[in-house]
PDB file of the backbone (N, CA, C, O) and the ligand in Angstrom, with CONECT records:
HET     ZN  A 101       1
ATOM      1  N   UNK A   1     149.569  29.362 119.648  1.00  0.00           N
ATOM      2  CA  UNK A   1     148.542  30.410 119.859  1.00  0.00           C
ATOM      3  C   UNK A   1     148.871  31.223 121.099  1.00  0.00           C
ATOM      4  O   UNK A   1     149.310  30.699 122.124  1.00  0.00           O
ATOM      5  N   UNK A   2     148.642  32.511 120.968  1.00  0.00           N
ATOM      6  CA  UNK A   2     149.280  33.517 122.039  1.00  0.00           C
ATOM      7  C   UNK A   2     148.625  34.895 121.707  1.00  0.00           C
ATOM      8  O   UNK A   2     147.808  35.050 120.799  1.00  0.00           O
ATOM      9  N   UNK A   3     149.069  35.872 122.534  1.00  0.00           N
ATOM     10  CA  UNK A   3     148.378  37.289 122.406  1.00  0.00           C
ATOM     11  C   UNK A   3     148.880  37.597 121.376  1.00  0.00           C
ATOM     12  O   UNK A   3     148.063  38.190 120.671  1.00  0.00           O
ATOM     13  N   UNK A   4     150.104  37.463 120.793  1.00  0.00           N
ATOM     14  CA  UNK A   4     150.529  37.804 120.063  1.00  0.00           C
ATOM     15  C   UNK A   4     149.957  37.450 118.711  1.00  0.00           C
ATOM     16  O   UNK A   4     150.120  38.303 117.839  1.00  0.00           O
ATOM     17  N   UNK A   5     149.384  36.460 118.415  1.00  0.00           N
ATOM     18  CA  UNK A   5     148.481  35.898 117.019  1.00  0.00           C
ATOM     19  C   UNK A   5     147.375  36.679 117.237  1.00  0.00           C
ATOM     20  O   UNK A   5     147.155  37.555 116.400  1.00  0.00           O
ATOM     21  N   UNK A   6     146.669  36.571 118.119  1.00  0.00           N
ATOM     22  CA  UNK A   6     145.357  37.485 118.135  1.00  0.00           C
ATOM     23  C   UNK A   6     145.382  38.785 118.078  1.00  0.00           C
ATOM     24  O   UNK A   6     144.356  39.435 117.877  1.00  0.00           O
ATOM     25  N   UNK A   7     146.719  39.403 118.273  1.00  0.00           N
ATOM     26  CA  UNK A   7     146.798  41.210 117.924  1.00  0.00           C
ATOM     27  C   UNK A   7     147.138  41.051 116.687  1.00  0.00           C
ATOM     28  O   UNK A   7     146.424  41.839 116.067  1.00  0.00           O
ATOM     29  N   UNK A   8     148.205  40.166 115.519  1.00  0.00           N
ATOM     30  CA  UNK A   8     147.855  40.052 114.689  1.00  0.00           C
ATOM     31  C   UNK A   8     146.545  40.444 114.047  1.00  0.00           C
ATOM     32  O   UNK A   8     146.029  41.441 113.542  1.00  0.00           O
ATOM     33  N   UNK A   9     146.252  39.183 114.308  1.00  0.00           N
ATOM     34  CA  UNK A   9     144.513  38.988 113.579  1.00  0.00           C
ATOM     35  C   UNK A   9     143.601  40.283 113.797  1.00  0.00           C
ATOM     36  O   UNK A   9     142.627  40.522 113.083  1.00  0.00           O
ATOM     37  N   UNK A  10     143.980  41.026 114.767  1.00  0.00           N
ATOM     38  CA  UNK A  10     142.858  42.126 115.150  1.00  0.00           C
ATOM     39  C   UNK A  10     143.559  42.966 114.113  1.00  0.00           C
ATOM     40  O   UNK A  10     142.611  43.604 113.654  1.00  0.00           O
ATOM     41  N   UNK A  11     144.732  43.397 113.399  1.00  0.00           N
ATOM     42  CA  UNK A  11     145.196  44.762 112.941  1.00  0.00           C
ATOM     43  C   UNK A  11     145.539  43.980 111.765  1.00  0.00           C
ATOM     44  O   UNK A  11     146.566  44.321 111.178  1.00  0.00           O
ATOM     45  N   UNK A  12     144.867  42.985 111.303  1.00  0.00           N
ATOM     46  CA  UNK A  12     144.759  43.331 109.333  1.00  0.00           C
ATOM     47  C   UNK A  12     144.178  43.916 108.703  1.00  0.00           C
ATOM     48  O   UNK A  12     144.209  43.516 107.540  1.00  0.00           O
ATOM     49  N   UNK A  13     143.276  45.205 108.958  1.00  0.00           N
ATOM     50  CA  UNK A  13     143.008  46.046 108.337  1.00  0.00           C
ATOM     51  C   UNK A  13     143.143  47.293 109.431  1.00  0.00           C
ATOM     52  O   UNK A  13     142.954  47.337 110.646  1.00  0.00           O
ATOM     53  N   UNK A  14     143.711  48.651 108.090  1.00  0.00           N
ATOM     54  CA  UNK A  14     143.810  49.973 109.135  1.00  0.00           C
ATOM     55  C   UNK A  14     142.658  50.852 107.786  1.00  0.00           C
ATOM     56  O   UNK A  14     142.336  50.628 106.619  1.00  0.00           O
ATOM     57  N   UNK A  15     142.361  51.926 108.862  1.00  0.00           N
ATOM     58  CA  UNK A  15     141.554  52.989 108.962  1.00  0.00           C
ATOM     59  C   UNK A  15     142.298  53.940 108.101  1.00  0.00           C
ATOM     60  O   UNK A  15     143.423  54.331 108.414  1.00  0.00           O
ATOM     61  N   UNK A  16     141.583  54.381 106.836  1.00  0.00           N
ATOM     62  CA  UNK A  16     142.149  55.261 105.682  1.00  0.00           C
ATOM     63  C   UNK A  16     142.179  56.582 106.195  1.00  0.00           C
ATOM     64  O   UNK A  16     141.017  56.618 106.600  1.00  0.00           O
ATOM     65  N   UNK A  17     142.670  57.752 106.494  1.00  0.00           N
ATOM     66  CA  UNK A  17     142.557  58.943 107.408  1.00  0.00           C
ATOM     67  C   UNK A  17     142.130  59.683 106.614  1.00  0.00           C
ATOM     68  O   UNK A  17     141.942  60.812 107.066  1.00  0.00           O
ATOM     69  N   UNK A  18     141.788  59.490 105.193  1.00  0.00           N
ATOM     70  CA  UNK A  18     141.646  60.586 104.715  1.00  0.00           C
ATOM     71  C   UNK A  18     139.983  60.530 104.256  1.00  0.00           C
ATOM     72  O   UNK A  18     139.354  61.585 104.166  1.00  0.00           O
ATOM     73  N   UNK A  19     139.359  59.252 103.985  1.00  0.00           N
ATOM     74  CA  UNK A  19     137.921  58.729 103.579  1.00  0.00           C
ATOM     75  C   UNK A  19     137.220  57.925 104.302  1.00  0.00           C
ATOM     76  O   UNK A  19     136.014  57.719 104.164  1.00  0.00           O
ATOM     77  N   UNK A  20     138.452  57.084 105.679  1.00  0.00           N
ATOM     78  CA  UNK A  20     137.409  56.434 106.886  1.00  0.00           C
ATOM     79  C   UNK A  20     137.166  55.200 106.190  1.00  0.00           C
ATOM     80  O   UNK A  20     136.058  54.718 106.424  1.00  0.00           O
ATOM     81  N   UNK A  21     137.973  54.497 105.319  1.00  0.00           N
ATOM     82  CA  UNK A  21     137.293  53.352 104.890  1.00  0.00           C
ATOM     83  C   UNK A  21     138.239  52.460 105.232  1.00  0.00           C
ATOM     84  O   UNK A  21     139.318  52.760 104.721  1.00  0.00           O
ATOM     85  N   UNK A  22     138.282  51.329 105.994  1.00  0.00           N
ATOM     86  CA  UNK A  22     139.182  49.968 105.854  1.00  0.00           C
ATOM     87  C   UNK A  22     139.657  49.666 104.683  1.00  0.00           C
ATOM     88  O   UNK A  22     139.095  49.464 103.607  1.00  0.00           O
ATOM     89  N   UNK A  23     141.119  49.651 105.103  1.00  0.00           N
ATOM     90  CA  UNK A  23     142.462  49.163 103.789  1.00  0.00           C
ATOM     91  C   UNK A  23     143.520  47.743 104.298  1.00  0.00           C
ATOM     92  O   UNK A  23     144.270  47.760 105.274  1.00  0.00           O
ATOM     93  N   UNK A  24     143.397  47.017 103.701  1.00  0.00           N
ATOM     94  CA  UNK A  24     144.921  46.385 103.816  1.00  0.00           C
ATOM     95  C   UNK A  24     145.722  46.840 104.894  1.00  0.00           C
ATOM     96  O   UNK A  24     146.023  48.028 105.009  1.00  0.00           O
ATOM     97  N   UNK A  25     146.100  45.926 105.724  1.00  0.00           N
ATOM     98  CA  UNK A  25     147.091  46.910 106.697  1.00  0.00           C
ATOM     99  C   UNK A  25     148.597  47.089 105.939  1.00  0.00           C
ATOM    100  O   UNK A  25     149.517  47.752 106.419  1.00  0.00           O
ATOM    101  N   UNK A  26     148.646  46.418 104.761  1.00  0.00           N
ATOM    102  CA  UNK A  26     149.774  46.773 104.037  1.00  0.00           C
ATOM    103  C   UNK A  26     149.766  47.620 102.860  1.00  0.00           C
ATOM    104  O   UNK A  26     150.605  47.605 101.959  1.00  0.00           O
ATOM    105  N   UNK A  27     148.693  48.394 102.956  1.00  0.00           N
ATOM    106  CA  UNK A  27     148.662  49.355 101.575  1.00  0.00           C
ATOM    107  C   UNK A  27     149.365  50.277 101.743  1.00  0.00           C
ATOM    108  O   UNK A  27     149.787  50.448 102.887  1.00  0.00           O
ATOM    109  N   UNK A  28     149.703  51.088 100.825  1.00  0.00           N
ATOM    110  CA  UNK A  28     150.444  52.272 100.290  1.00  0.00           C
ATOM    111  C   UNK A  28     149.890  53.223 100.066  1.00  0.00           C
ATOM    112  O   UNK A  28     150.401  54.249 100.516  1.00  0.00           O
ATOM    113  N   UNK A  29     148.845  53.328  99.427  1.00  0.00           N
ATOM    114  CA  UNK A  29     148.068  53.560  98.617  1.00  0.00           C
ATOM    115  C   UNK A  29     146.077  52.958  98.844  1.00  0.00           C
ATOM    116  O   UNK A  29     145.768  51.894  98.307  1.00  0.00           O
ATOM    117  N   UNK A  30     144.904  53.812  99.691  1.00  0.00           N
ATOM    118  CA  UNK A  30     144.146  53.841  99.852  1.00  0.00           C
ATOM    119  C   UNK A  30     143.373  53.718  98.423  1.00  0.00           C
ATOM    120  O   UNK A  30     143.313  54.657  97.629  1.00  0.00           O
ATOM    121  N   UNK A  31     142.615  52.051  98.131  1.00  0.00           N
ATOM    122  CA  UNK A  31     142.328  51.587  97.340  1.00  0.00           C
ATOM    123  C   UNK A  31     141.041  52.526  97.223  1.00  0.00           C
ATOM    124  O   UNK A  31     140.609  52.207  96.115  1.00  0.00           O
ATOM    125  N   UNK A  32     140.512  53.126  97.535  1.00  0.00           N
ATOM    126  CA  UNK A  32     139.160  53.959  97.609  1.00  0.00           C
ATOM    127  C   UNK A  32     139.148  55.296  97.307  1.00  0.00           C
ATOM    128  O   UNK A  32     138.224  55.738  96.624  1.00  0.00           O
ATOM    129  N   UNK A  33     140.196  56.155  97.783  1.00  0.00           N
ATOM    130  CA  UNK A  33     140.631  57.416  97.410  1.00  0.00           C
ATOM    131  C   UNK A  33     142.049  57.980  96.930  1.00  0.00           C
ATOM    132  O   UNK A  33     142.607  59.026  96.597  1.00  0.00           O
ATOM    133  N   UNK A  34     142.256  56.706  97.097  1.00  0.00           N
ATOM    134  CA  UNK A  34     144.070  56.972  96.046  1.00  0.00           C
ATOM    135  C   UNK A  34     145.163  57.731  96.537  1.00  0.00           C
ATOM    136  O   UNK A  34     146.200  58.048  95.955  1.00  0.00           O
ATOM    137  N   UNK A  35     144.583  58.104  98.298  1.00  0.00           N
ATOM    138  CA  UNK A  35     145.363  58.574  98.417  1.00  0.00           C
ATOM    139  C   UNK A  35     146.753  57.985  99.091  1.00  0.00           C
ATOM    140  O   UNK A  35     146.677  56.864  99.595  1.00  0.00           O
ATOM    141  N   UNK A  36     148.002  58.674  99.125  1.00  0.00           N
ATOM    142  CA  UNK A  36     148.627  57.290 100.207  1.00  0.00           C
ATOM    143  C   UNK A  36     148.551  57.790 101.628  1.00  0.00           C
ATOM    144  O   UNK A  36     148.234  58.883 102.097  1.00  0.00           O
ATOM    145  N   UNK A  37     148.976  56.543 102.219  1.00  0.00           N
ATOM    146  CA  UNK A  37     148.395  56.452 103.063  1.00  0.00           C
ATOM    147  C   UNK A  37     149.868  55.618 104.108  1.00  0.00           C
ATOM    148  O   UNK A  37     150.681  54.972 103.448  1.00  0.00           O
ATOM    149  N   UNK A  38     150.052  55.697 105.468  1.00  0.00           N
ATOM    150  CA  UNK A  38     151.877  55.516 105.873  1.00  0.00           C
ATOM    151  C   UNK A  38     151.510  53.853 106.745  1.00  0.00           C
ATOM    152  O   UNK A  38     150.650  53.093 106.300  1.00  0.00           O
ATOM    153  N   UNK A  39     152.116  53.617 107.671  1.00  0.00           N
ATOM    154  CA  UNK A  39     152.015  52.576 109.033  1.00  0.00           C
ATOM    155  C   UNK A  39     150.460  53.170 109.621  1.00  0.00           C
ATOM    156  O   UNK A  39     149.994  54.293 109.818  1.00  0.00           O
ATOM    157  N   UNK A  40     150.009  51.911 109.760  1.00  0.00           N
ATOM    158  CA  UNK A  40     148.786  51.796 110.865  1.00  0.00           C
ATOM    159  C   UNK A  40     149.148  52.556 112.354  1.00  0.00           C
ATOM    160  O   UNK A  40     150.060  52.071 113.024  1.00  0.00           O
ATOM    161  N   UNK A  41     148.768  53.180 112.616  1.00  0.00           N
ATOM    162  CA  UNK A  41     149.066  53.674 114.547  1.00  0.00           C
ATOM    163  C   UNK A  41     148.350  52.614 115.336  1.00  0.00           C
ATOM    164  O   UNK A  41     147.581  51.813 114.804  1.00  0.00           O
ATOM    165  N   UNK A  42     148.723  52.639 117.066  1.00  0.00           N
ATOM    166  CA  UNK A  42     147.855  51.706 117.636  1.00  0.00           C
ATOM    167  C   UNK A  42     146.478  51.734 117.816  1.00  0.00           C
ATOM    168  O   UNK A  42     145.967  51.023 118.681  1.00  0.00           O
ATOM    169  N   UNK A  43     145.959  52.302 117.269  1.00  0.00           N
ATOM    170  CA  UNK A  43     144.729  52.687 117.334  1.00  0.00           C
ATOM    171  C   UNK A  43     143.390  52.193 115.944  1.00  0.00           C
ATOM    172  O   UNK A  43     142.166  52.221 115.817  1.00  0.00           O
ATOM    173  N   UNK A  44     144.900  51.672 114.948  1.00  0.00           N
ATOM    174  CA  UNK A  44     144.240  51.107 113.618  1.00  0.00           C
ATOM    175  C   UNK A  44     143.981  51.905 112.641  1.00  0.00           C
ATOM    176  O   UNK A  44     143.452  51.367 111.668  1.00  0.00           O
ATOM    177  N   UNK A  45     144.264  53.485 112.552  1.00  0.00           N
ATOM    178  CA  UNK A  45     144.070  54.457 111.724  1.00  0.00           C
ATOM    179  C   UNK A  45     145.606  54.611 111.066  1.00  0.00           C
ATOM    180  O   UNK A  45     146.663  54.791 111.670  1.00  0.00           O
ATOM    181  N   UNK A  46     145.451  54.524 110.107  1.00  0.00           N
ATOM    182  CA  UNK A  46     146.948  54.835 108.799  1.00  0.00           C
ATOM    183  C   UNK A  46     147.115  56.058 109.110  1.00  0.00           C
ATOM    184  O   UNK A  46     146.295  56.959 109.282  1.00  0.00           O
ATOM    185  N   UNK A  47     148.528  56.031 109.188  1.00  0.00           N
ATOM    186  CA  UNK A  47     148.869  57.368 109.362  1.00  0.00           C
ATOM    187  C   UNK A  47     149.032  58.053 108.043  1.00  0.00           C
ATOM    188  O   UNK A  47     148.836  57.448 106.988  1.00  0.00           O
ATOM    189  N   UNK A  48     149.460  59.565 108.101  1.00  0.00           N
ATOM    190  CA  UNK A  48     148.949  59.892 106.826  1.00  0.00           C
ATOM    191  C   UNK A  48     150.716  60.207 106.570  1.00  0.00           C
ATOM    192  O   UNK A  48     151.700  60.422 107.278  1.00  0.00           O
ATOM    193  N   UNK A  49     150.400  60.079 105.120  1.00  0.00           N
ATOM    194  CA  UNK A  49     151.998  59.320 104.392  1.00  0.00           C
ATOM    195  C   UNK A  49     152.393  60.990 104.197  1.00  0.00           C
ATOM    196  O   UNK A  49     151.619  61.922 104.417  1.00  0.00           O
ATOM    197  N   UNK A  50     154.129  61.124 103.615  1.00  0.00           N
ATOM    198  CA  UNK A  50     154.594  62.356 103.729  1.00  0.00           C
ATOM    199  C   UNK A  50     154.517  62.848 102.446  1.00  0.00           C
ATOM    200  O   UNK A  50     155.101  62.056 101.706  1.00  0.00           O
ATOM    201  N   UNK A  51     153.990  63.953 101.724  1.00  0.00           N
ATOM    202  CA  UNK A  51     153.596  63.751 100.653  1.00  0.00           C
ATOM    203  C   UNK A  51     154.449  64.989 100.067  1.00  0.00           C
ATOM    204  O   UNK A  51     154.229  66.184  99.871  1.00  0.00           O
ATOM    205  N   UNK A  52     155.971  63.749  99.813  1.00  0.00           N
ATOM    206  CA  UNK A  52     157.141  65.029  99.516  1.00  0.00           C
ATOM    207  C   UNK A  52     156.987  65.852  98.047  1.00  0.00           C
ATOM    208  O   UNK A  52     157.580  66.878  97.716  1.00  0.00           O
ATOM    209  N   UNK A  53     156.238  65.260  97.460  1.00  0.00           N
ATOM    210  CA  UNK A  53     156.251  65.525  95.900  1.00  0.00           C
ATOM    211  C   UNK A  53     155.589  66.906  96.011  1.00  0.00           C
ATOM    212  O   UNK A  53     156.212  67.809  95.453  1.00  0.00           O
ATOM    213  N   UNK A  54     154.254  67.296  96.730  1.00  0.00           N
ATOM    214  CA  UNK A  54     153.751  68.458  97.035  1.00  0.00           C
ATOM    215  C   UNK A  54     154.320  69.421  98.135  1.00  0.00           C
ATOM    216  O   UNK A  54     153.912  70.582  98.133  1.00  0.00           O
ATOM    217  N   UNK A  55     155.217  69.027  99.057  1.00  0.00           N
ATOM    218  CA  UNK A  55     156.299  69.439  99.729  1.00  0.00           C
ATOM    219  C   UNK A  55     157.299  70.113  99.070  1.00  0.00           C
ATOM    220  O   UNK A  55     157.640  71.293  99.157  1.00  0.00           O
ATOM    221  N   UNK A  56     157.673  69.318  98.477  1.00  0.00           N
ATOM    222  CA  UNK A  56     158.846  70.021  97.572  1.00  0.00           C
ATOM    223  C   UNK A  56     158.216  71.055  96.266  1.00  0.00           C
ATOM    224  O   UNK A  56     158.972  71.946  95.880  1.00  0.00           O
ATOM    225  N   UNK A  57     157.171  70.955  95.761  1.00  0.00           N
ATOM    226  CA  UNK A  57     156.783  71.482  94.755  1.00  0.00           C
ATOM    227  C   UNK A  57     156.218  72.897  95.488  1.00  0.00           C
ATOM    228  O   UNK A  57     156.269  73.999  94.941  1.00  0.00           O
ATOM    229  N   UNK A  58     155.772  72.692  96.588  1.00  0.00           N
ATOM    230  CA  UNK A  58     155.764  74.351  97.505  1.00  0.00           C
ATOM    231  C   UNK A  58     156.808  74.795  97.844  1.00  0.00           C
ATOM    232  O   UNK A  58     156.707  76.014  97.700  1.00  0.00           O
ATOM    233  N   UNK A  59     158.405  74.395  98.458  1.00  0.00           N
ATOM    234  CA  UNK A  59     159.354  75.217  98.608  1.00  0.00           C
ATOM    235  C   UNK A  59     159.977  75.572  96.983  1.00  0.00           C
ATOM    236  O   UNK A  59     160.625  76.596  96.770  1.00  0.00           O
ATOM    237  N   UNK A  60     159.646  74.493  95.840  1.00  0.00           N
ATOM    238  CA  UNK A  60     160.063  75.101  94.640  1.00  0.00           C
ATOM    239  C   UNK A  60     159.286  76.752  94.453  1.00  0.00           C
ATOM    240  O   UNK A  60     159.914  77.736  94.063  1.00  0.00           O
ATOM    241  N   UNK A  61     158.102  76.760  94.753  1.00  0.00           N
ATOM    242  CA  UNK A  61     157.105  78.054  94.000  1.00  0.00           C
ATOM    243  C   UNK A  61     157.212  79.052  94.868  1.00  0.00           C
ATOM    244  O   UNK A  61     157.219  80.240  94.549  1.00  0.00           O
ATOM    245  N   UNK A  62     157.323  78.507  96.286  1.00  0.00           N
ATOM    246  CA  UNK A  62     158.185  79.773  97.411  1.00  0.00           C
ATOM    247  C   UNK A  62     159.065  80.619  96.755  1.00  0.00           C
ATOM    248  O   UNK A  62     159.034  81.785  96.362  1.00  0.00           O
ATOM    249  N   UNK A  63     160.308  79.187  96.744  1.00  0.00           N
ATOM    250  CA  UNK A  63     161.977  80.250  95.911  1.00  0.00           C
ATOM    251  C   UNK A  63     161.560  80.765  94.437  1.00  0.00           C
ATOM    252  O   UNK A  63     162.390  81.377  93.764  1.00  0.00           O
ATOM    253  N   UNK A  64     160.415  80.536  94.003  1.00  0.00           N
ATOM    254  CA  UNK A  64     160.485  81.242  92.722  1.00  0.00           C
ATOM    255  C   UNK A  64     159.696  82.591  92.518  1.00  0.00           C
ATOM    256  O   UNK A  64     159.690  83.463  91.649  1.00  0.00           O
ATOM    257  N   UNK A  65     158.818  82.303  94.094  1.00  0.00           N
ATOM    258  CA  UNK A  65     158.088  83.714  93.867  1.00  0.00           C
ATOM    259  C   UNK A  65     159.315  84.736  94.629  1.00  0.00           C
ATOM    260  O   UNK A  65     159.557  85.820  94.099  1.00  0.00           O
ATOM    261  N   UNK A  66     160.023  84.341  95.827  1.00  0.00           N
ATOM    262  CA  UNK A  66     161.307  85.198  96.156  1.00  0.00           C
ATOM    263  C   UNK A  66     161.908  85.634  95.090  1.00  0.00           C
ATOM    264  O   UNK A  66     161.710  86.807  94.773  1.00  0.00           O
ATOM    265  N   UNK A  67     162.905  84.687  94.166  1.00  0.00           N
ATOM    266  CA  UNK A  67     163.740  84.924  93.293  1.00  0.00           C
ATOM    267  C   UNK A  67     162.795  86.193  91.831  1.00  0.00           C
ATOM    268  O   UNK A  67     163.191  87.183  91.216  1.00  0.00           O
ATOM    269  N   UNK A  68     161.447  85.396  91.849  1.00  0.00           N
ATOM    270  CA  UNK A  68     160.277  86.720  91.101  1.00  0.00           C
ATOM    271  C   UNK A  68     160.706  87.789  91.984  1.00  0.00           C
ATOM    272  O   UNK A  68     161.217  88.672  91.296  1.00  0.00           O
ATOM    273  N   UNK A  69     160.711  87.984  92.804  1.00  0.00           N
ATOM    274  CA  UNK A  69     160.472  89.931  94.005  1.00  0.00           C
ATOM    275  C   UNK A  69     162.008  90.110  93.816  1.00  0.00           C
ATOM    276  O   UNK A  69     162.395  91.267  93.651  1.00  0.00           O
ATOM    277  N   UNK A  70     162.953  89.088  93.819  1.00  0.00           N
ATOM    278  CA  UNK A  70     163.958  89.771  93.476  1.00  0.00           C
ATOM    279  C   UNK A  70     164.505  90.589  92.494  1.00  0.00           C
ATOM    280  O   UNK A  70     165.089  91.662  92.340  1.00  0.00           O
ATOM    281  N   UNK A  71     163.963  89.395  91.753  1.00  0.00           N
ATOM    282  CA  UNK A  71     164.302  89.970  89.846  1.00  0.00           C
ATOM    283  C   UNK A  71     163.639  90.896  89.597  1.00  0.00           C
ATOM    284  O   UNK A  71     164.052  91.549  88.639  1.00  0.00           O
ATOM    285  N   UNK A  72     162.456  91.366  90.223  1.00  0.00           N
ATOM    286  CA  UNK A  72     161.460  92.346  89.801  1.00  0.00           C
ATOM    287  C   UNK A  72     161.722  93.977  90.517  1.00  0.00           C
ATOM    288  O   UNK A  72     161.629  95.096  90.012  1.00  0.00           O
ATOM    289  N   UNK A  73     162.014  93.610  91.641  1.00  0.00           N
ATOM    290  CA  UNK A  73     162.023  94.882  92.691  1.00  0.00           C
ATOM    291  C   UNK A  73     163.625  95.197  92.940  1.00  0.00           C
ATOM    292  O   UNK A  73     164.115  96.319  92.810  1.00  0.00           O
ATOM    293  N   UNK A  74     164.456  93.849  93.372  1.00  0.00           N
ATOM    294  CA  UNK A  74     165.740  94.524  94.231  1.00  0.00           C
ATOM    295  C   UNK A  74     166.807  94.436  93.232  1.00  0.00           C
ATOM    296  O   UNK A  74     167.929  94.759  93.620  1.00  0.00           O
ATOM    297  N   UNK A  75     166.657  94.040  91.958  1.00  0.00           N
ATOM    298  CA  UNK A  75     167.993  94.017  91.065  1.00  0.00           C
ATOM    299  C   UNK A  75     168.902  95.541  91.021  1.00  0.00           C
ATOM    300  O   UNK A  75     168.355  96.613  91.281  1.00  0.00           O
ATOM    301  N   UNK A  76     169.799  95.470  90.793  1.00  0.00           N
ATOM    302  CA  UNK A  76     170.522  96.826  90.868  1.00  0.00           C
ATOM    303  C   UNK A  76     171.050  97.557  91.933  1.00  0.00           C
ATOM    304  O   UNK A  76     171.593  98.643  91.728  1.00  0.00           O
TER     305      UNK A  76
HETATM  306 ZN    ZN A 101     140.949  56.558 101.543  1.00  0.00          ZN2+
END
């Protein structure tokens, strides 16, 4: 027994950032709002996960509205 068991024990559950509700300190995935959710900070709040799928799906619709103004306006 040491500080080290008792900071354990204090950070098995983190703070969902997006709904405020206690999760698993090992979730992925915020059992309450589905959303995901990254590493606990020291503070006990989940950090909020990188959410490349909507990342990438905005630089896709970026280059397509460019490549649209291209095809539309500067061809020729
Ligand atoms: Zn949540």
């Amino acid at each position: 027994m040491g500080a080290d068991d008792e900071k354990k024990y204090e950070y098995h559950a983190k703070k969902c950032p997006e709904c405020m509700t206690y999760i698993p300190i090992d979730a992925d995935v915020c059992p309450t709002c589905k959303k995901r959710v990254g590493k606990a900070t020291e503070s006990g709040m989940a950090r909020k996960a990188t959410d490349w799928k909507s990342y990438i799906l905005l630089v896709i619709s970026w280059t397509g509205l460019a490549l649209y103004i291209w095809w539309a306006f500067l061809r020729e």
